[in-house]
PAGULO-246492 format. One record per residue: z, x, y of N, C-alpha, C in turn; residue in one letter. Coordinates in nm, 2 decimals. Each point is the difference from the previous one (the first is absolute). Layout:
! residues N
     n.w     n.u     n.v    ca.w    ca.u    ca.v     c.w     c.u     c.v  type
       Z       X       Y       Z       X       Y       Z       X       Y     A
...
! end
This chain:
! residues 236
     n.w     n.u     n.v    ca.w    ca.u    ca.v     c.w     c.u     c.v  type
   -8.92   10.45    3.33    0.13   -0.04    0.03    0.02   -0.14   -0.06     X
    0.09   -0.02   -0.06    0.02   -0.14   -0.10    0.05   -0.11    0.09     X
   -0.04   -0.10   -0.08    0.05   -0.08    0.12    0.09   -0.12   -0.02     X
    0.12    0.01    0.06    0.09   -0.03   -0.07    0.00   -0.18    0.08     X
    0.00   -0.10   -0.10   -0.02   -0.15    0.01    0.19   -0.06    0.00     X
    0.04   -0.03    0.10    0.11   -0.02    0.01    0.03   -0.16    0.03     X
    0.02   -0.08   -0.17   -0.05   -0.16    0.05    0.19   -0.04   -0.03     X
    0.01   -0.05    0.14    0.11   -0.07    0.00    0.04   -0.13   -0.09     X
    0.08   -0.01   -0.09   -0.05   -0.08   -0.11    0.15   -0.10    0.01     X
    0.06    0.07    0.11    0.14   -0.09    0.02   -0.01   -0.07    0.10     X
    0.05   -0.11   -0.06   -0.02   -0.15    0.05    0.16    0.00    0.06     X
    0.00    0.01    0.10    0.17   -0.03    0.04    0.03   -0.15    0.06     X
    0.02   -0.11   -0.09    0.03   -0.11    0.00    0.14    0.00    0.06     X
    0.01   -0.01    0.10    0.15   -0.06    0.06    0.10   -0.13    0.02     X
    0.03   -0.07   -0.08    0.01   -0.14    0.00    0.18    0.02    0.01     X
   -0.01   -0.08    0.10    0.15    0.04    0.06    0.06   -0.17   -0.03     X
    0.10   -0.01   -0.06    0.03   -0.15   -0.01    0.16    0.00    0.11     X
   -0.01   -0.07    0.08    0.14   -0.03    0.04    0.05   -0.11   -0.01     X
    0.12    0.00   -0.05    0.07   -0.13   -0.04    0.12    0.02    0.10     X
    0.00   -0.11    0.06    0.14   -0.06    0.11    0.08   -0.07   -0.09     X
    0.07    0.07   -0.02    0.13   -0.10   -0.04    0.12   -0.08    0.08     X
   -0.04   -0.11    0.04    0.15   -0.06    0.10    0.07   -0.03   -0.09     X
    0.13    0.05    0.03    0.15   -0.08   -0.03    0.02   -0.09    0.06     X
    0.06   -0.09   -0.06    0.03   -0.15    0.04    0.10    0.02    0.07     X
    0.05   -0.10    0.11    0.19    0.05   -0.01    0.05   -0.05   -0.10     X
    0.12    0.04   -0.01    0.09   -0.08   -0.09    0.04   -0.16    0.06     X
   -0.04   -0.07   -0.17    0.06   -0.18    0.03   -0.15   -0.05    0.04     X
   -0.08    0.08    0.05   -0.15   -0.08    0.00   -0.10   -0.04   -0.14     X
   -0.06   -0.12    0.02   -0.06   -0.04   -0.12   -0.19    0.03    0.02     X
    0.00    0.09   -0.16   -0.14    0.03    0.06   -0.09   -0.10    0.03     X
   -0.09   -0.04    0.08   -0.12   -0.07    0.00   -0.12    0.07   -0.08     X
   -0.02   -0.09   -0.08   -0.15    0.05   -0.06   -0.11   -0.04    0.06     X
   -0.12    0.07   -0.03   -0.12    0.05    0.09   -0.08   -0.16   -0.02     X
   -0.07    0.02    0.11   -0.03   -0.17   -0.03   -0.17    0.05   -0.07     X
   -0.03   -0.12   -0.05   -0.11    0.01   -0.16   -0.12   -0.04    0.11     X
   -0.10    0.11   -0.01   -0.11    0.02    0.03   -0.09   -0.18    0.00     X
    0.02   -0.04   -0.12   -0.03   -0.14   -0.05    0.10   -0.09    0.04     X
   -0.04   -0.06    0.13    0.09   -0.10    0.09    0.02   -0.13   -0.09     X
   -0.14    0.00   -0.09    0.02   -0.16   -0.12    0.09    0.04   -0.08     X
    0.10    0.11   -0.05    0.01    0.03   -0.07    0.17   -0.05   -0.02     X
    0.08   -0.05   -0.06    0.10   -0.08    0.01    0.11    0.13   -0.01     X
    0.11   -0.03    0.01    0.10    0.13   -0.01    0.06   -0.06   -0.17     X
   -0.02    0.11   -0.05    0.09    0.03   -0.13    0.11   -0.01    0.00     X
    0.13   -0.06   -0.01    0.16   -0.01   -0.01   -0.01    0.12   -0.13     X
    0.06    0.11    0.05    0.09    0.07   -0.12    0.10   -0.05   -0.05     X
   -0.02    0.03   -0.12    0.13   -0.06   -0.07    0.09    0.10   -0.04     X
    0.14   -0.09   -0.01    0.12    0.10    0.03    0.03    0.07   -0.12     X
    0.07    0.08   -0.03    0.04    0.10   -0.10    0.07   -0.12   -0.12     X
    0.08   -0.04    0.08    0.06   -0.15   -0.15   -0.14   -0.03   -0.05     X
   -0.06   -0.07    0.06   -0.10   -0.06   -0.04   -0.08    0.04   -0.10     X
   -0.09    0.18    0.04   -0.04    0.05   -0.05    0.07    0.04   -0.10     X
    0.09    0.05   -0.08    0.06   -0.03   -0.06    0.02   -0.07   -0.09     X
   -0.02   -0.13    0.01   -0.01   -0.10   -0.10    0.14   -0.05    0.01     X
    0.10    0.02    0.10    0.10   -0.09    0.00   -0.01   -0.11    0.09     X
    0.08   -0.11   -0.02    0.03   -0.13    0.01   -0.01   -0.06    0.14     X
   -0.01   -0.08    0.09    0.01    0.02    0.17    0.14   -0.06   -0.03     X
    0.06    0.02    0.15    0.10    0.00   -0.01    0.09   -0.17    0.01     X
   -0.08   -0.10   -0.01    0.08   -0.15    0.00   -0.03    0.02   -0.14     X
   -0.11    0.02   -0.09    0.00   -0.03   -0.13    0.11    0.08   -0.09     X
    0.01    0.12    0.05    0.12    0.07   -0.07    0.13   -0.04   -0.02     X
    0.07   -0.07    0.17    0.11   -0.05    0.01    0.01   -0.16   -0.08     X
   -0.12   -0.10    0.00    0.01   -0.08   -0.11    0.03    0.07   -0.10     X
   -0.09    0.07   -0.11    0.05    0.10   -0.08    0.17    0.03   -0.02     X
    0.02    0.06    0.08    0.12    0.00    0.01    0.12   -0.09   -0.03     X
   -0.04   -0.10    0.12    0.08   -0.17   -0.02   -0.03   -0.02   -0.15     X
   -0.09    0.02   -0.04   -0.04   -0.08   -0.13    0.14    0.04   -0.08     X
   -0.03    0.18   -0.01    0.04    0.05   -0.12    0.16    0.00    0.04     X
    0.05   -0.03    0.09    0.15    0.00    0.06    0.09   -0.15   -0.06     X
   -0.11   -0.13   -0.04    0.06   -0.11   -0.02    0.08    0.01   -0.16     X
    0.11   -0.01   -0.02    0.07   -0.02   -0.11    0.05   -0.16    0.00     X
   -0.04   -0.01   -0.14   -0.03   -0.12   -0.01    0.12   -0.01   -0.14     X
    0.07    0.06   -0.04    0.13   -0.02   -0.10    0.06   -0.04    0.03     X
    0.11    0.04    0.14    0.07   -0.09    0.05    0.02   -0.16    0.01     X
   -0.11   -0.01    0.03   -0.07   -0.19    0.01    0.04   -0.04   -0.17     X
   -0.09    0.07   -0.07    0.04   -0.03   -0.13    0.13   -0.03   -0.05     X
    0.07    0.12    0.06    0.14   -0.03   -0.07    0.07   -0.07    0.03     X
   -0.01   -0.05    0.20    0.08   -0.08    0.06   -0.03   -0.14   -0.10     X
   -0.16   -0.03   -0.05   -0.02   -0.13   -0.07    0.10   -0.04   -0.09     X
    0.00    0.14   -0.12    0.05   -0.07   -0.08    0.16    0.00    0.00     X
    0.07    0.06    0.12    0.13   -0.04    0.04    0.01   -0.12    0.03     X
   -0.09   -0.10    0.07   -0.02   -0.13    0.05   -0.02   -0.08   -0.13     X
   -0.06    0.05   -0.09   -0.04   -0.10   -0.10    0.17    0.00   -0.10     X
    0.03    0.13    0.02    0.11    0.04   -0.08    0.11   -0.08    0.01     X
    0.02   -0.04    0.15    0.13   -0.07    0.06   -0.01   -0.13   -0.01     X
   -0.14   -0.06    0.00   -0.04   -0.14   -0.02    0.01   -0.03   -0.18     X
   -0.01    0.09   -0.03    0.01   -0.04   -0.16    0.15   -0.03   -0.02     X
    0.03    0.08    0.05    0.22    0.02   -0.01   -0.02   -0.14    0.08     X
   -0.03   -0.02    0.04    0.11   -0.10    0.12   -0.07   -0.12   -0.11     X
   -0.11   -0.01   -0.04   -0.03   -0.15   -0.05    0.09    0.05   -0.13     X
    0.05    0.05   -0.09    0.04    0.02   -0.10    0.18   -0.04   -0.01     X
   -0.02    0.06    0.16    0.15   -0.05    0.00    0.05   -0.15    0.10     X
   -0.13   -0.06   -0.01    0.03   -0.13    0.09   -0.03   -0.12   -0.15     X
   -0.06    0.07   -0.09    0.02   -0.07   -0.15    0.08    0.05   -0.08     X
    0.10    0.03    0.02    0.13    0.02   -0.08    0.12   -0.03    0.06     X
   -0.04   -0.02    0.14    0.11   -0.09    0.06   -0.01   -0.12    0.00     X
   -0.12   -0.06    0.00   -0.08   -0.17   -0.03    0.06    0.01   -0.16     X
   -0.02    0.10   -0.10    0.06   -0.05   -0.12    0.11   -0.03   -0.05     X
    0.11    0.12    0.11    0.13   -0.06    0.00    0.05   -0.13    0.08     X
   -0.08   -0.06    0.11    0.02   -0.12    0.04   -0.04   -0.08   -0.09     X
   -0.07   -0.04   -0.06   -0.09   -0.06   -0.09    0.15   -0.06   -0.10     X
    0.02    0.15   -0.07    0.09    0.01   -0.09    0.14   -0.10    0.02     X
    0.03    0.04    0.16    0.16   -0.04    0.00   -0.02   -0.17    0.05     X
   -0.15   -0.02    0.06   -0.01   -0.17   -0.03   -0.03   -0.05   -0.12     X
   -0.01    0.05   -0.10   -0.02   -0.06   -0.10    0.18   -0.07   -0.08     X
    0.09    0.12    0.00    0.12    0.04   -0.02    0.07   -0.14    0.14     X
   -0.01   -0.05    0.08    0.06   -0.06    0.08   -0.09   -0.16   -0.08     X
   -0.12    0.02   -0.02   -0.04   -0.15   -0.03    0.09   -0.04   -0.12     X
    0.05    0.12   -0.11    0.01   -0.08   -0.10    0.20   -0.04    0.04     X
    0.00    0.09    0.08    0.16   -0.03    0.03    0.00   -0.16    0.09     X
   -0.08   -0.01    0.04   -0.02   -0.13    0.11   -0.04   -0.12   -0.13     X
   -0.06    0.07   -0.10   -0.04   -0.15   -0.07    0.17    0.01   -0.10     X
    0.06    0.10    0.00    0.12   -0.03   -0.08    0.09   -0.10    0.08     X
    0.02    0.04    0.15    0.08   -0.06    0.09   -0.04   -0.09    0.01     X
   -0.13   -0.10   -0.02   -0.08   -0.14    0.01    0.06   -0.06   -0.12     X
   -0.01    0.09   -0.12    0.10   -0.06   -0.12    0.14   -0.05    0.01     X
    0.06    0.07    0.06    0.15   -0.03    0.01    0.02   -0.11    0.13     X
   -0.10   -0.05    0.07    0.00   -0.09    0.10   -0.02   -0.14   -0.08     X
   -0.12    0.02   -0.06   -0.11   -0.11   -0.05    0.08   -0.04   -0.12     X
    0.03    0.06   -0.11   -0.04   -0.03   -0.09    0.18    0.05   -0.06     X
    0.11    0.11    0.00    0.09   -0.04   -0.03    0.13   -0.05    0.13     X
   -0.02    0.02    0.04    0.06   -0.09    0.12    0.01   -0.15   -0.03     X
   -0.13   -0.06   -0.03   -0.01   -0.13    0.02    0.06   -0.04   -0.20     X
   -0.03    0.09   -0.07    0.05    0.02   -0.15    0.16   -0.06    0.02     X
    0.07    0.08    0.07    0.12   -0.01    0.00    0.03   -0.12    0.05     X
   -0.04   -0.03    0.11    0.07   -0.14    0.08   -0.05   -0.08   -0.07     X
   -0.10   -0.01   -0.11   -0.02   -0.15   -0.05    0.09    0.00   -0.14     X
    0.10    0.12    0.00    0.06   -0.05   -0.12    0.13   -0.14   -0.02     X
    0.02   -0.01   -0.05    0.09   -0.15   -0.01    0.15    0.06    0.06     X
    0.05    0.12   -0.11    0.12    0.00    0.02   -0.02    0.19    0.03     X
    0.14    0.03    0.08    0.01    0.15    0.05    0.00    0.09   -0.10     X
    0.03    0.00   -0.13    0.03    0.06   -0.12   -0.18    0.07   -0.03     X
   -0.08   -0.14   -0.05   -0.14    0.05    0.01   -0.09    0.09    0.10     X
    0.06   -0.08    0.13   -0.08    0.11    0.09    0.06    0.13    0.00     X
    0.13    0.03    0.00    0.08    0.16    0.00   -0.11    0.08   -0.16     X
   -0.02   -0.08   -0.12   -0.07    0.03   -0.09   -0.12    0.08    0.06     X
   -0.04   -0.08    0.04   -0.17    0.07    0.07    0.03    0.07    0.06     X
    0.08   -0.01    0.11    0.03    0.07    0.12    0.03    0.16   -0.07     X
    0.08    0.01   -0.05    0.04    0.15   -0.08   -0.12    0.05   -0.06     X
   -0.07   -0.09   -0.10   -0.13    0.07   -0.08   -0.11    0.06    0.13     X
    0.04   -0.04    0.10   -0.11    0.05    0.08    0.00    0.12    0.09     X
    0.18    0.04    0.01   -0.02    0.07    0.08    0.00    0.13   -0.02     X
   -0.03    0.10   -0.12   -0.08    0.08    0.02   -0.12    0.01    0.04     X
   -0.09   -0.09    0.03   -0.11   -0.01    0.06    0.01    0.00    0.13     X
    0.07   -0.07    0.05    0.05   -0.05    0.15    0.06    0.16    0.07     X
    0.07    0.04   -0.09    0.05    0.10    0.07   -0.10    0.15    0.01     X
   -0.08    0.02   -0.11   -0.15    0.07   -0.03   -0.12   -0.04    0.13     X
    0.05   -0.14    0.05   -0.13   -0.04    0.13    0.11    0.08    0.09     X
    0.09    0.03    0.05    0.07    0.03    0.10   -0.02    0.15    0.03     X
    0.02    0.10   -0.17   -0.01    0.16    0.01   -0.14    0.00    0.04     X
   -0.12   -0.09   -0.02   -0.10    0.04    0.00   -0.05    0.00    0.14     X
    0.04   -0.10    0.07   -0.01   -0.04    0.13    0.08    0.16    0.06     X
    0.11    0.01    0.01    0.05    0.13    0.04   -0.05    0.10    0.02     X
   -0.08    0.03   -0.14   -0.11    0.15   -0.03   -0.08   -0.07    0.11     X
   -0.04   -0.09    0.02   -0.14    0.00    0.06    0.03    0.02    0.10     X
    0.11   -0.02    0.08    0.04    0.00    0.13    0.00    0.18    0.06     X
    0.07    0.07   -0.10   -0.02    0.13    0.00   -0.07    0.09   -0.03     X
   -0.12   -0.04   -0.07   -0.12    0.05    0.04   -0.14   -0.05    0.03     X
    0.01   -0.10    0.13   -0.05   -0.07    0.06   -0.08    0.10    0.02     X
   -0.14   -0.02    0.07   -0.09    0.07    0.06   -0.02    0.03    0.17     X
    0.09   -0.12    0.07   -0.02   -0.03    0.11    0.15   -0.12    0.02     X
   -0.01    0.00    0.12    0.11   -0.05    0.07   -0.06   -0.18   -0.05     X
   -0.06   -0.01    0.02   -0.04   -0.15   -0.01    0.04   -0.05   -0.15     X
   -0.06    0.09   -0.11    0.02   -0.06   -0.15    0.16    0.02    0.02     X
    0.06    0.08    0.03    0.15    0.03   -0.03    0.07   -0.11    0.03     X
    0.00   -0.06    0.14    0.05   -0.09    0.05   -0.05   -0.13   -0.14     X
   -0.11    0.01   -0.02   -0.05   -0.15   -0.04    0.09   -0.01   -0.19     X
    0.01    0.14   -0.09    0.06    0.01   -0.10    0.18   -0.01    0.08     X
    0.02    0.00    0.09    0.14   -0.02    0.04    0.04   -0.15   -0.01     X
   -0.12   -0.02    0.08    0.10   -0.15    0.04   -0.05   -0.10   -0.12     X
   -0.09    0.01   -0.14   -0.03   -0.08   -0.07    0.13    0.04   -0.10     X
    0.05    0.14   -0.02    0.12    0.02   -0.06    0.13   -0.07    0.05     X
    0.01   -0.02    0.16    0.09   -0.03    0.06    0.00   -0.17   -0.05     X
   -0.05   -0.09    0.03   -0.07   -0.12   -0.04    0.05   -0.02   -0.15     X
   -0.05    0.05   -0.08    0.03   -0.01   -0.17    0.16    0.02   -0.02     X
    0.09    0.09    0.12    0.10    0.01   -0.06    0.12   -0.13    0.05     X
   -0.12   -0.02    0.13    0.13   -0.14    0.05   -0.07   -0.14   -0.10     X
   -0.06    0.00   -0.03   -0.03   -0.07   -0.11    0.12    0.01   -0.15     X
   -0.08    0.08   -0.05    0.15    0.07   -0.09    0.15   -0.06    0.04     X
    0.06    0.03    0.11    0.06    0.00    0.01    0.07   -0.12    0.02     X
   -0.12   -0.14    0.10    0.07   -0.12   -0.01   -0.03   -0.03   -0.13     X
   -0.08   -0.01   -0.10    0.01   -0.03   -0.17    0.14    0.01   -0.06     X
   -0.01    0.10    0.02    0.15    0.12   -0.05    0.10   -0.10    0.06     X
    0.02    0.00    0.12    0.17   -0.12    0.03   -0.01   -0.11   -0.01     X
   -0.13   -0.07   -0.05    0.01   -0.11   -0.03    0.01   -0.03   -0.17     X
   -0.02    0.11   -0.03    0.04    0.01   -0.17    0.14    0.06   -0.01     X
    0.07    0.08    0.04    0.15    0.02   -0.03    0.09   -0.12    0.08     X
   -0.08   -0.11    0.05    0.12   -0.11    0.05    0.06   -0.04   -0.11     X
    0.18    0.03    0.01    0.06   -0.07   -0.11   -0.05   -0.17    0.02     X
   -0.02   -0.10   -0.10    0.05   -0.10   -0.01    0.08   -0.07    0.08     X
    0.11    0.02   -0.04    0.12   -0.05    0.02    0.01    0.00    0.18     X
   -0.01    0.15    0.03    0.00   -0.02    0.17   -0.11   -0.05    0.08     X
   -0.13   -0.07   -0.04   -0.08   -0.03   -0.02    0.06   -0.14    0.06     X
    0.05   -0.04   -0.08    0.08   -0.15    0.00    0.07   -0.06    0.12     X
    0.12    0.17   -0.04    0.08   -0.05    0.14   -0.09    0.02    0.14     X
   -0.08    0.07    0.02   -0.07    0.06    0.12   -0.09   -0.14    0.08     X
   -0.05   -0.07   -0.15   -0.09   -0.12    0.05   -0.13    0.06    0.01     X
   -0.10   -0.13    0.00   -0.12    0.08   -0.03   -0.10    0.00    0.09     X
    0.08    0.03    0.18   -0.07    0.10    0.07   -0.03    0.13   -0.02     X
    0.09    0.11   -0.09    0.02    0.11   -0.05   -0.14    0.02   -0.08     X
   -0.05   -0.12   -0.09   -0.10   -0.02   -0.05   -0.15    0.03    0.03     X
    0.06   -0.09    0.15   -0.12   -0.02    0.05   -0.06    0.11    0.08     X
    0.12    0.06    0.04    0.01    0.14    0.10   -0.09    0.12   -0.10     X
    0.04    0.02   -0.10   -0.05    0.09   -0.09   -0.14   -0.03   -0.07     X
   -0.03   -0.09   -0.03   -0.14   -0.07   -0.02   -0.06    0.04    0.17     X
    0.02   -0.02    0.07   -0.09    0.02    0.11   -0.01    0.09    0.06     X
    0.07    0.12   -0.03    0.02    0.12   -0.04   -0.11    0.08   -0.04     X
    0.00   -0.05   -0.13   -0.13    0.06   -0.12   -0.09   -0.10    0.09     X
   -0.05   -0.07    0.05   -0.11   -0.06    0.03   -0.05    0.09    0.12     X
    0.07   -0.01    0.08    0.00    0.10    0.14   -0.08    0.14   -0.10     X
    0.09    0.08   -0.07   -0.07    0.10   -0.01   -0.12    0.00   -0.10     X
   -0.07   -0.08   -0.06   -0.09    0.00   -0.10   -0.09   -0.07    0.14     X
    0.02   -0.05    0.03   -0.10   -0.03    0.17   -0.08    0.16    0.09     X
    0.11    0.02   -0.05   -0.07    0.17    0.15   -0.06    0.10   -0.10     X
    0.06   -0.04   -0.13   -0.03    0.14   -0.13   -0.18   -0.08   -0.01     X
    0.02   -0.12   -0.02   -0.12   -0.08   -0.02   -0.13    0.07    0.17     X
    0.08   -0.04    0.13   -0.11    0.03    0.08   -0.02    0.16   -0.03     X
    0.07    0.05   -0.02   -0.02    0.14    0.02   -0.13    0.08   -0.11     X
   -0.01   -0.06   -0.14   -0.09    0.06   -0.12   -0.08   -0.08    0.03     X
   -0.01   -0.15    0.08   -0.13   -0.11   -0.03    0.01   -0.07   -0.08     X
   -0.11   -0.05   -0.04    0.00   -0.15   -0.10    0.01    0.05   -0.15     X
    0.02   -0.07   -0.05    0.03    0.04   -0.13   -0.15    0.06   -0.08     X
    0.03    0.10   -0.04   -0.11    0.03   -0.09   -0.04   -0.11   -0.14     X
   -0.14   -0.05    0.02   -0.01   -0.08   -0.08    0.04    0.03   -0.18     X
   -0.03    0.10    0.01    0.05    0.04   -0.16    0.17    0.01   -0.06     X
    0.07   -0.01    0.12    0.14   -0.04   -0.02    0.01   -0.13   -0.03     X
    0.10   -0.02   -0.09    0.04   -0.12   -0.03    0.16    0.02   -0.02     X
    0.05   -0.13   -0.06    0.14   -0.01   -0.03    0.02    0.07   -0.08     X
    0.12    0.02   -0.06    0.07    0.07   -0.14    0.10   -0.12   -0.01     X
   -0.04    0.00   -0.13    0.09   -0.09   -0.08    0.14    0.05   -0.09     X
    0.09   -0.01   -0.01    0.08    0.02   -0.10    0.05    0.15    0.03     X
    0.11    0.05   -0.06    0.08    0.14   -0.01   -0.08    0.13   -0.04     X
   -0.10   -0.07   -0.14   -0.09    0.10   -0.06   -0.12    0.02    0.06     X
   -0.02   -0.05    0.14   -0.17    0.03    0.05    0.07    0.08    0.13     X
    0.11   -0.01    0.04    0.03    0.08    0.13   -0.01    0.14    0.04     X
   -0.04    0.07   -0.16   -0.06    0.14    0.06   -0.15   -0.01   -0.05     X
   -0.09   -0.12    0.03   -0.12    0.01   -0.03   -0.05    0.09   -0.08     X
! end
């Protein structure tokens, strides 16, 4: 009878693994398992930005500020400021050049009116007889009457209230001048005579009075003025 060897050759390993799975509730934060190694320091995970390789978040927002500053504006406000200060000095020397200008134009009319004070004024009264002085007197007064338009212009395009007034009243001055000259050179003679020679005297002090205020008004005589002599030097 054979004999039958029946070797059980299965190994029935049963390894049963069970895993519990807890659900958390909801809104709970997991706790991680604490590390076998109590020396062992906790690792900070790092966040997804991080890992990442983007920026934290104060260094981004500088970033930000940085790249937000516009800086043209500033620029252009400058050269508006520089632009307006150029205009304004440009135009505070072309108004200084037209004052400049219209004093220059008043000195030479003030040294004409110093002429007709100083130098024929005093021409005329030292002549002997009325005939000579009306001689001078006429050769001169196109000049006399040329100090008067000039004084005028200046008065009308004065710069300022102050020069206007001041080209007024030196024209104003020259013409009462002028004018006692003037009646004391068309006195006839004759009624000269009968009048007596307070009439004389009256008109001589006259022209003195006004060569007095014409005189304070221009100042001292410019030293480069002098007399004029004779009929032929009266238009210098």
């Amino acid at each position: 009878m054979p004999t039958v060897t029946q070797t059980d050759t299965q190994t029935r390993t049963l390894t049963s693994t069970v895993t519990v799975t807890q659900t958390a509730p909801a809104g709970a934060v997991p706790t991680a398992a604490p590390s076998k190694n109590p020396s062992a320091a906790p690792t900070e995970t790092p966040s997804p930005a991080a890992a990442d390789g983007a920026a934290p978040p104060k260094a981004a927002a500088a970033a930000t500020s940085d790249a937000g500053t516009v800086w043209w504006p500033w620029v252009l406000l400058a050269l508006v400021v520089l632009g307006g200060l150029g205009w304004w000095l440009l135009r505070r020397r072309q108004q200084q050049a037209v004052v400049d200008a219209w004093d220059r134009r008043l000195e030479v009319c003030e040294d004409e009116a110093s002429w007709v004070e100083d130098s024929l004024t005093a021409q005329v009264l030292a002549r002997a007889s009325t005939a000579e002085a009306q001689t001078i007197w006429v050769a001169a007064q196109p000049r006399v009457l040329q100090v008067d338009e000039d004084l005028h212009n200046l008065t009308g395009d004065a710069p300022d209230e102050a020069r206007s007034t001041r080209a007024t009243k030196v024209r104003a001055l020259v013409r009462e001048l002028v004018e006692a000259v003037g009646s004391d050179l068309t006195t006839v003679p004759a009624t000269e005579v009968a009048t007596g020679p307070d009439q004389f005297r009256a008109r001589r002090a006259a022209i003195d009075s006004a060569r007095q205020r014409l005189r304070a008004a221009l100042g001292p005589v410019h030293p480069n003025a002098g007399p004029v002599d004779g009929p032929a030097e009266v238009g210098r």
